[in-house]
FINUMAR-453608 format. One record per atom (N, C-alpha, C): x, y, z; residue in three letters. Coordinates in steps of 0.05 Angstrom, whole numbers, padded with zeros to 5 digits, always signed. Example, Ala and Ser with C-alpha at 12.3 -4.5 7.8 and 13.67 -1.06 7.14 Angstrom:
+00264-00114+00156ALA/+00246-00090+00156ALA/+00264-00066+00156ALA/+00257-00045+00142SER/+00273-00021+00143SER/+00258+00001+00157SER/
END
This chain:
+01578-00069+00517UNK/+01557-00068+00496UNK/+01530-00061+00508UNK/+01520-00070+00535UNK/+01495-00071+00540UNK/+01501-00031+00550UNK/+01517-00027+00562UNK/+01521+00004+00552UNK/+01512+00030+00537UNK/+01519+00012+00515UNK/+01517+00026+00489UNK/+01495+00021+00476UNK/+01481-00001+00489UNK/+01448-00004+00475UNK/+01434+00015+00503UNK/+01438+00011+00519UNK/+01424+00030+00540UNK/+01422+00060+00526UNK/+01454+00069+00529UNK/+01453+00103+00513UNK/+01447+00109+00480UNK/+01443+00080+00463UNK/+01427+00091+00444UNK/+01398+00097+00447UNK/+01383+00066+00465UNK/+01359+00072+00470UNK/+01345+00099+00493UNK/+01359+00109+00504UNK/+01364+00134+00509UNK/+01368+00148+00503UNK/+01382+00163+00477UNK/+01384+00170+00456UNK/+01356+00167+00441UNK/+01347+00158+00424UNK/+01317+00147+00419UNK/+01300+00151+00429UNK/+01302+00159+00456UNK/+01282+00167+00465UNK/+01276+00198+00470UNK/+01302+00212+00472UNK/+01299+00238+00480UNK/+01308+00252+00454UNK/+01319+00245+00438UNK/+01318+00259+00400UNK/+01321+00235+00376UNK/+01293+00233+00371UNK/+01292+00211+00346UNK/+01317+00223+00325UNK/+01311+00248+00323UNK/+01338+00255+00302UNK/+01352+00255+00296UNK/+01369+00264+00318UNK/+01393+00258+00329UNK/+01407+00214+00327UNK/+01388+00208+00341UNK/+01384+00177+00342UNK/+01392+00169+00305UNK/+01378+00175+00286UNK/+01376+00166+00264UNK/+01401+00177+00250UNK/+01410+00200+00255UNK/+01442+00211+00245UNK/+01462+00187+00255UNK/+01458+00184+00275UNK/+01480+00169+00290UNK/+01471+00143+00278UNK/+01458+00129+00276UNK/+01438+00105+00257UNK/+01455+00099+00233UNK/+01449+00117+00220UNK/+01460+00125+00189UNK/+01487+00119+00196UNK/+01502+00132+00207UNK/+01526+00136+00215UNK/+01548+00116+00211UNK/+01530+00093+00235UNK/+01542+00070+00248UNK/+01541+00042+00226UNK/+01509+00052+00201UNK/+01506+00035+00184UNK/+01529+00034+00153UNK/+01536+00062+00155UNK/+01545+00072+00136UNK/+01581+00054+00141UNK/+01587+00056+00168UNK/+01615+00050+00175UNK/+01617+00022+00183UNK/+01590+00007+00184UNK/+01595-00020+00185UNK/+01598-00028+00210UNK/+01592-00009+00225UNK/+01585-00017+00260UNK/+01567-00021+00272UNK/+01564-00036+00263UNK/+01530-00059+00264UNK/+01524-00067+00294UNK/+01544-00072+00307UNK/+01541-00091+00328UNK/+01533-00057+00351UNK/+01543-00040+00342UNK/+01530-00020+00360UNK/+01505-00004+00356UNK/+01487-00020+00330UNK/+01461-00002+00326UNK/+01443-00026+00349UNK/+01425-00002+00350UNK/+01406-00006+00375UNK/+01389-00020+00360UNK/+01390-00046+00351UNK/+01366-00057+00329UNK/+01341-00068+00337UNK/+01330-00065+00362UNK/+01307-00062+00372UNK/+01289-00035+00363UNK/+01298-00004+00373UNK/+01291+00022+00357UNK/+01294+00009+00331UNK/+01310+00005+00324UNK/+01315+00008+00292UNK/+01291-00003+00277UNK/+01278-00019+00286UNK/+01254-00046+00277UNK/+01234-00031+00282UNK/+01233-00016+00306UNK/+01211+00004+00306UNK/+01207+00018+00292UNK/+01229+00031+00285UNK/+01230+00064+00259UNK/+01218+00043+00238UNK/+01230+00020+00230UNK/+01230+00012+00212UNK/+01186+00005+00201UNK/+01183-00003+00220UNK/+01150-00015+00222UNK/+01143+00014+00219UNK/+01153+00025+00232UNK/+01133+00050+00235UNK/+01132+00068+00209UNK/+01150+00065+00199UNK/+01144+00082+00165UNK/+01130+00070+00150UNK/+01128+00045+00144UNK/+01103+00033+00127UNK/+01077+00037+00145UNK/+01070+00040+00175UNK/+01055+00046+00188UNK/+01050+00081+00175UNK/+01061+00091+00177UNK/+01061+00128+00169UNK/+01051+00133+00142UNK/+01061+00111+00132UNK/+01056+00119+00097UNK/+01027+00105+00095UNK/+01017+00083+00103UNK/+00983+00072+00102UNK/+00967+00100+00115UNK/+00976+00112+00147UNK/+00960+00133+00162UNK/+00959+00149+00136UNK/+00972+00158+00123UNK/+00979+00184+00103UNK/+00964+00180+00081UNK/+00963+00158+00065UNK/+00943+00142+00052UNK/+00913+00149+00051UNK/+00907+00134+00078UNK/+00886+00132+00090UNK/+00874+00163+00097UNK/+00892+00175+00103UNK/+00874+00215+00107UNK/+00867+00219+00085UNK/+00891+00218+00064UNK/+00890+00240+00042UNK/+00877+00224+00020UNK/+00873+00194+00029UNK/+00837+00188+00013UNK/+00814+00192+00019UNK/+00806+00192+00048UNK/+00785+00194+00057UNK/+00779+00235+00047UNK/+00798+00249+00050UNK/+00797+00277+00042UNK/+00786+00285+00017UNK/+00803+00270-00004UNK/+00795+00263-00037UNK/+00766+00258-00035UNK/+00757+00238-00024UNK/+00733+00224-00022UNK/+00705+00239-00023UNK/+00715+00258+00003UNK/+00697+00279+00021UNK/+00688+00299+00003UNK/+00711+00310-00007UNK/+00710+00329-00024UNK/+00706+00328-00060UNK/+00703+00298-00065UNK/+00690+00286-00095UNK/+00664+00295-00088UNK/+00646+00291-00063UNK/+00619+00291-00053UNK/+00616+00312-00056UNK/+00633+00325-00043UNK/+00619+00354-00034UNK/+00624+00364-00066UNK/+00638+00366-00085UNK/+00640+00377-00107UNK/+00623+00366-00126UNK/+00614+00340-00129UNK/+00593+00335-00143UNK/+00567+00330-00133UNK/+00552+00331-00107UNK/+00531+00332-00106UNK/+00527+00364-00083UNK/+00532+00377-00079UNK/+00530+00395-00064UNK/+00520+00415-00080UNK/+00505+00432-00083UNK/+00493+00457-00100UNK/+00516+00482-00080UNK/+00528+00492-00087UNK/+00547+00513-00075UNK/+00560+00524-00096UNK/+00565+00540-00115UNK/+00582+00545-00132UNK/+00613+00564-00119UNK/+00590+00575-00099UNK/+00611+00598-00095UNK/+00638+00581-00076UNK/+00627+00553-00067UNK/+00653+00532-00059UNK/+00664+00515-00078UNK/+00655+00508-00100UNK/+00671+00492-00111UNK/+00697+00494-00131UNK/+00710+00522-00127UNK/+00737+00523-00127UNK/+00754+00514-00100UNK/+00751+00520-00078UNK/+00760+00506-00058UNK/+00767+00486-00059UNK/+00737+00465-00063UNK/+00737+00440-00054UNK/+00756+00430-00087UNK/+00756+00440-00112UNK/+00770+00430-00132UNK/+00810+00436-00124UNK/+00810+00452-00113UNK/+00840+00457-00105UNK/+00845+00434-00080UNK/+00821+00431-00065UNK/+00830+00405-00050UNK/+00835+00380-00058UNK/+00823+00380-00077UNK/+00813+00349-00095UNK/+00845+00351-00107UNK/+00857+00371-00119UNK/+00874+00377-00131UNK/+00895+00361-00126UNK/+00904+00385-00097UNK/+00917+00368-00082UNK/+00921+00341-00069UNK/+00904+00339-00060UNK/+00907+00310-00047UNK/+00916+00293-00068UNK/+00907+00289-00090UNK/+00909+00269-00113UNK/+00934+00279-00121UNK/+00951+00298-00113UNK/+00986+00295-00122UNK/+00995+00292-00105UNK/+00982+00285-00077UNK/+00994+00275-00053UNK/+00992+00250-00053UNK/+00973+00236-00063UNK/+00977+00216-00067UNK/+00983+00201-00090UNK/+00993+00221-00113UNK/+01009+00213-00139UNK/+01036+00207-00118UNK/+01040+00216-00105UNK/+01068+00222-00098UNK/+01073+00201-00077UNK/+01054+00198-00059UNK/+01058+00177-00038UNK/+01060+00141-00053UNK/+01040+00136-00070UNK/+01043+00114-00083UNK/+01069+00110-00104UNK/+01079+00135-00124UNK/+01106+00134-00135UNK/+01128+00123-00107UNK/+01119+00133-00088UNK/+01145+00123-00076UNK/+01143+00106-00062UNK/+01118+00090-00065UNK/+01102+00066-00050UNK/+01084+00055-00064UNK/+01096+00031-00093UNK/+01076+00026-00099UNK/+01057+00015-00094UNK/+01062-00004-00079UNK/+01053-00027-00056UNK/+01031-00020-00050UNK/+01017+00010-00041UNK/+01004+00028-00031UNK/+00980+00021-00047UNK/+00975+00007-00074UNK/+00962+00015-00091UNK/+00942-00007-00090UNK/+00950-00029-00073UNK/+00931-00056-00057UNK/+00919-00044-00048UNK/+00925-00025-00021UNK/+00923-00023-00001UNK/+00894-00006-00005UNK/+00899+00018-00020UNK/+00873+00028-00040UNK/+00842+00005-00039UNK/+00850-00003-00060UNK/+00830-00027-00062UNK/+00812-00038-00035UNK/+00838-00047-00019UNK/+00823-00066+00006UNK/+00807-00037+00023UNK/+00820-00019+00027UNK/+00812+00008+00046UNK/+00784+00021+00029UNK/+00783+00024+00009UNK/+00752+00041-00005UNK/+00730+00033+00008UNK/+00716+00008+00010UNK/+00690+00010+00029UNK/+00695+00023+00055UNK/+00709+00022+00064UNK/+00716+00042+00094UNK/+00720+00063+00091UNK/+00730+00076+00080UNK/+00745+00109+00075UNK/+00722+00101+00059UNK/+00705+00098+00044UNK/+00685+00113+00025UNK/+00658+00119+00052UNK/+00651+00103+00069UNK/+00637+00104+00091UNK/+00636+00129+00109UNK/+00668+00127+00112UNK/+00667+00156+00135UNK/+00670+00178+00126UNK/+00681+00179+00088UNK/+00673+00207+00086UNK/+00651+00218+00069UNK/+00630+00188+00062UNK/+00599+00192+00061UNK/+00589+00202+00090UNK/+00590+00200+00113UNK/+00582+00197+00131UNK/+00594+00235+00140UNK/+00608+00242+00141UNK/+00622+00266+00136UNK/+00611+00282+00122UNK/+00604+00281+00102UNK/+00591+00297+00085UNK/+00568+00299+00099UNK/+00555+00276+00101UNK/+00518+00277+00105UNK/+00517+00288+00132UNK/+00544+00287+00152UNK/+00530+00306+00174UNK/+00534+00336+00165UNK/+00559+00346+00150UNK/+00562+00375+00143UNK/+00542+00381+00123UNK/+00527+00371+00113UNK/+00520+00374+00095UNK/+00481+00358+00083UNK/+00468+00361+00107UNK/+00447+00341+00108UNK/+00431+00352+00091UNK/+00425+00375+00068UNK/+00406+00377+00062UNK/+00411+00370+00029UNK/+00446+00361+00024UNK/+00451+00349+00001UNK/+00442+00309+00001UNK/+00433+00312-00025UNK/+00426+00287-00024UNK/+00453+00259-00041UNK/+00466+00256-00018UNK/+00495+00233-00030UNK/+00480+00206-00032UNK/+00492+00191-00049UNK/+00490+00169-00067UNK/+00496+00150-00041UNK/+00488+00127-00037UNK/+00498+00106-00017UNK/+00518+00087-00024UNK/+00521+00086-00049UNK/+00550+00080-00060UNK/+00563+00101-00083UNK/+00588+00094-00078UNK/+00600+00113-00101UNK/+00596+00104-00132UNK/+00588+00122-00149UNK/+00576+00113-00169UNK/+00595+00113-00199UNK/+00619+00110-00190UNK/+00635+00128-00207UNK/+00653+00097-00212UNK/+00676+00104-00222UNK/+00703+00083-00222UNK/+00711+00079-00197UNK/+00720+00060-00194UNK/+00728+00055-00164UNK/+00770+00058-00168UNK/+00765+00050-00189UNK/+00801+00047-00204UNK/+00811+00065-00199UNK/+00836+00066-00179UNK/+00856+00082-00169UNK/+00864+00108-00192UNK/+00871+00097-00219UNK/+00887+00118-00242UNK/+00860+00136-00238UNK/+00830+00130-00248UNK/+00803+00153-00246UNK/+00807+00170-00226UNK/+00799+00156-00203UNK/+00802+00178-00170UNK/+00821+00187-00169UNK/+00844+00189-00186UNK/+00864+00202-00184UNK/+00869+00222-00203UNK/+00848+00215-00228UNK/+00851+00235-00253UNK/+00829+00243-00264UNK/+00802+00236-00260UNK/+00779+00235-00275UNK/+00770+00257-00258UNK/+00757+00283-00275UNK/+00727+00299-00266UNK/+00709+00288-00272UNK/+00693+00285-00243UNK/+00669+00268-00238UNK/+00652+00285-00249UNK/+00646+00310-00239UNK/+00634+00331-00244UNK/+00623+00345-00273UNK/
END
């Protein structure tokens, strides 16, 4: 056995992919006693870890680009920055449908992600004048559906 935990975690280390076929595999056939369940706890942490990182970009992005689309005088950018806004907000329609949980996490994270991509803006952008708080809804469904603009 200590074998076969050696050449999974060896396995795991040189093709996650591979590793998770064989994972699947072993879970599927009820050969429990030969998954590597140390990796396994890792993959496992690490996807709710992946899905907050993913979160956390593609709000701070939304965020950046609410700013730059409502206080920035640019016309000839604000199709851009609206196809970004676009996006992100069905990336994160899509990340919270499959994580609702995600939708706390929102809440506790906005003074931070609203900070750094105030702070983002005001260096690309110093001669627009941004709000020191966001002046808008703070409520997940709005930033996800409302023109501020």
């Amino acid at each position: 056995m200590a074998n076969t935990t050696n050449s999974q975690r060896l396995l795991y280390e040189q093709d996650l992919v591979a590793w998770c076929d064989d994972t699947v595999q072993k879970l599927k056939a009820d050969r429990f006693q030969e998954i590597d369940i140390d990796s396994l706890i890792e993959e496992i942490a690490g996807l709710a870890g992946r899905d907050r990182r993913e979160l956390k970009s593609r709000f701070r992005v939304l965020l950046a680009h609410l700013l730059k689309r409502i206080y920035v005088e640019s016309p000839n950018r604000y199709r851009g920055w609206e196809i970004t806004i676009r996006e992100q907000r069905q990336q994160l329609r899509d990340l919270l449908e499959q994580s609702p949980s995600l939708r706390n996490d929102i809440t506790s994270l906005f003074p931070k992600l609203w900070s750094e991509a105030l702070a983002i803006v005001r260096e690309d952008y110093p001669q627009a004048k941004f709000p020191d708080q966001w002046e808008f809804s703070h409520e997940i469904d709005a930033l996800l559906n409302e023109k501020f603009w």
